[in-house]
Every structure is written in C-alpha cells, then in structure tokens.
C-alpha positions as CSV (number, residue, x, y, z in Angstrom):
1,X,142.3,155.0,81.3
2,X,140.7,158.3,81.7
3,X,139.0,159.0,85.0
4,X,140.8,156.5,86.4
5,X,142.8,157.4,90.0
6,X,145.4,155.6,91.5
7,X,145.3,157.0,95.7
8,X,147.3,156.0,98.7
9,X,145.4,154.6,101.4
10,X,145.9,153.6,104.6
11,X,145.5,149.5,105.6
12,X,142.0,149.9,107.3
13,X,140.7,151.8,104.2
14,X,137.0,150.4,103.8
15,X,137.6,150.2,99.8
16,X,141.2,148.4,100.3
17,X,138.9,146.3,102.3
18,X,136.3,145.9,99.8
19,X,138.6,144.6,97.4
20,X,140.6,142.6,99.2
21,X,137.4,140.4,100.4
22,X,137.0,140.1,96.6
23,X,140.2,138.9,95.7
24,X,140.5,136.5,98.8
25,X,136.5,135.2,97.7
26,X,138.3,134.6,94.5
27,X,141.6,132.7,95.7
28,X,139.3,130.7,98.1
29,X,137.6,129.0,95.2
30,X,140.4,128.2,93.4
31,X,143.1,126.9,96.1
32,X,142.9,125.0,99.4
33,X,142.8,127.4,102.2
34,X,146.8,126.4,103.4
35,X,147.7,127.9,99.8
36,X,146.2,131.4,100.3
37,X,148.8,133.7,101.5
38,X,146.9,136.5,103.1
39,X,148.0,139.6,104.9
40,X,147.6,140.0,108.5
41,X,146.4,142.8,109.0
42,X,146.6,142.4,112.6
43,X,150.4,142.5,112.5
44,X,151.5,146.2,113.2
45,X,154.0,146.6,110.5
46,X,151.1,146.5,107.6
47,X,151.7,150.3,108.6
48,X,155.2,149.7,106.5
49,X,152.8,148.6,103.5
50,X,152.6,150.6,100.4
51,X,148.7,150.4,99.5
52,X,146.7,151.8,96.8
53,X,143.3,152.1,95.4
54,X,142.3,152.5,91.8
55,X,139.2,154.7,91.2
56,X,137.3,154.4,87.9
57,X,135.0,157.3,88.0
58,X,135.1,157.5,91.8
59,X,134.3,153.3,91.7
60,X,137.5,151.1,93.8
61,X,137.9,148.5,90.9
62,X,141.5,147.6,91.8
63,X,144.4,147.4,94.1
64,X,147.9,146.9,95.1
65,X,150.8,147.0,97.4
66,X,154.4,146.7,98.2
67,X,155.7,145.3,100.8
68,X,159.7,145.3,102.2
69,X,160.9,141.7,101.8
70,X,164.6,142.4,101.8
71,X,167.3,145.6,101.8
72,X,167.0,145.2,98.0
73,X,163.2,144.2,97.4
74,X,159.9,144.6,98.0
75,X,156.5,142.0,96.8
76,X,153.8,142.4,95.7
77,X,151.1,142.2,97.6
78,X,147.2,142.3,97.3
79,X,147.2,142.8,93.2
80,X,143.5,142.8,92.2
81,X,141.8,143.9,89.9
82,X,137.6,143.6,89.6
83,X,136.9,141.3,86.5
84,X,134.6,143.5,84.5
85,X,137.7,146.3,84.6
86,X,140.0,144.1,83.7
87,X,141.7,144.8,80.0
88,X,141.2,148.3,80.1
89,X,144.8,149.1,81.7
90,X,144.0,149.6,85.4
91,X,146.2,146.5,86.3
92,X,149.1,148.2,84.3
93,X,148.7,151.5,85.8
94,X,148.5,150.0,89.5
95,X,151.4,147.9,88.7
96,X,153.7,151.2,87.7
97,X,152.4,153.3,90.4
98,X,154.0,150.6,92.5
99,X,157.4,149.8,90.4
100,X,158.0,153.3,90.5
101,X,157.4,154.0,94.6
102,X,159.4,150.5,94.9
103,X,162.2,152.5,92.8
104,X,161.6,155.7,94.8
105,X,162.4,154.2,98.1
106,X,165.5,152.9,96.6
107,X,164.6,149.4,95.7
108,X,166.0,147.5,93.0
109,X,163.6,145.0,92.1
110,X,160.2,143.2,93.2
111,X,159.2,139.6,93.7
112,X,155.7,138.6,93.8
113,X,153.6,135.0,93.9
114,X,151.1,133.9,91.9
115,X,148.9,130.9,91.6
116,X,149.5,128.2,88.7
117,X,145.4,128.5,88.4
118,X,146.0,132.0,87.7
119,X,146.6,131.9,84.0
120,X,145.8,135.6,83.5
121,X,148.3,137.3,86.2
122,X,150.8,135.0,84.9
123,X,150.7,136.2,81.3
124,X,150.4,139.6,82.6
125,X,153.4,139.7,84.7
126,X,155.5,138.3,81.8
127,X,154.2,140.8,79.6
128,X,155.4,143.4,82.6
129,X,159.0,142.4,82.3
130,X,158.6,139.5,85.3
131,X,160.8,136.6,85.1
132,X,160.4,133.3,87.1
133,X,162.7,132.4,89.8
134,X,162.3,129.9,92.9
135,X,159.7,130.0,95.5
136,X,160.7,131.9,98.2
137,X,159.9,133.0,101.6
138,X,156.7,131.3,102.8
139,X,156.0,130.2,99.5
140,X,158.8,127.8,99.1
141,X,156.9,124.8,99.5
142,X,153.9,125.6,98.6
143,X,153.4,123.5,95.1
144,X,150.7,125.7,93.3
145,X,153.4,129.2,93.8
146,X,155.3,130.1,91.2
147,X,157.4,133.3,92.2
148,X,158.9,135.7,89.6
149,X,160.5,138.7,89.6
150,X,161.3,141.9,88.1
151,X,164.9,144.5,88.4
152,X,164.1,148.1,88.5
C-alpha cells in the first residue's frame, strides 16, 4: 500500500505500545483473561524480539514480531493490525517483513497462536501458507488456541 512503512523498533517504543494496548483491549473482550497470552515486557530477553511498526502516512496502524521459540523457529508475536486498515495489505506486508527476517536469521519456519473467536486471523493465516498443528508451548492446554504453522 503506498505510503505505508514497515520500521524496526525497539520494545518500549510508545507506538509498539499504542498498538499493543489496542490489540490486548481487543483480546480482553473476547477471551477470559487466563487465555490472553501477553508479552512481558518486563522479562529482559523482549530485547531478543524482532518488533515492527507499520506507518500509513506517518499513522502506527499495525504491528508484529518474532520471537525465538526453538533452534529452528520463531512465533509470532503481537500481530495487529487497527480495524479501519485492515484489507488494504498492511497485515500482508507486516507478515513478510517478518517471514523474511525469520528466514534471514536462518530460521526455517514460524509457529504462531490464534484465537478460535478470531475468525479473520484464521482465514488470513491460511491464505498465508499457515497450516494447523497442535498447541504447543504455553498454549497447549489452553482450549480456545489453535496453533499453526508455516516452513520457510
């Protein structure tokens, strides 16, 4: 989308910030607060995490990270995107900013979790070339998760 910019940002970043209120605001009102997986970003190694900010005409409307999960993947983390800019390929252009950096640190695929009230992220990550697979990590018993992943 043109003047769109995807930038790096650091953890503390006021827009990260900005949008991540949003998207937590968002997954507060449609699961219980023990099915919200948030990042801490107390937790010193949110250093480690990939984050970046889309800019629509100098506007944060979106986000996204990666995260190391194993020696051969990263997650998805903190995928948002504002809902009046959604449809207009921001989402799509956060999420290959982020497959590629997963691929340029040598990674060879990403997992993520999503809500089953999230009917939109679901389509879209299936339409990204995301498969299901089990629940894993934290999310393994967490009913509403459903987990997919994608090879790079």
């Amino acid at each position: 989308m043109e003047n769109t910019e995807l930038v790096q940002v650091a953890p503390e970043h006021p827009d990260l910030a900005l949008l991540i209120a949003q998207l937590d605001h968002y997954l507060f009102e449609l699961y219980p607060p023990e099915e919200v997986f948030l990042v801490d970003f107390e937790d010193p190694y949110v250093n480690d995490i990939y984050f970046i900010v889309a800019y629509l005409n100098s506007r944060p409307v979106g986000c996204g990270a990666i995260k190391k999960l194993d020696e051969e993947h990263v997650e998805l983390k903190r995928f948002f995107v504002e809902p009046e800019f959604r449809n207009k390929g921001i989402a799509r252009m956060i999420m290959q900013r982020l497959e590629e950096e997963a691929a340029n640190q040598g990674y060879k695929g990403i997992k993520l979790e999503t809500g089953d009230q999230q009917t939109e992220a679901i389509g879209f990550y299936k339409k990204n070339g995301y498969g299901e697979i089990e629940r894993f990590g934290e999310y393994a018993d967490c009913r509403s998760s459903l987990c997919f992943e994608k090879k790079l």
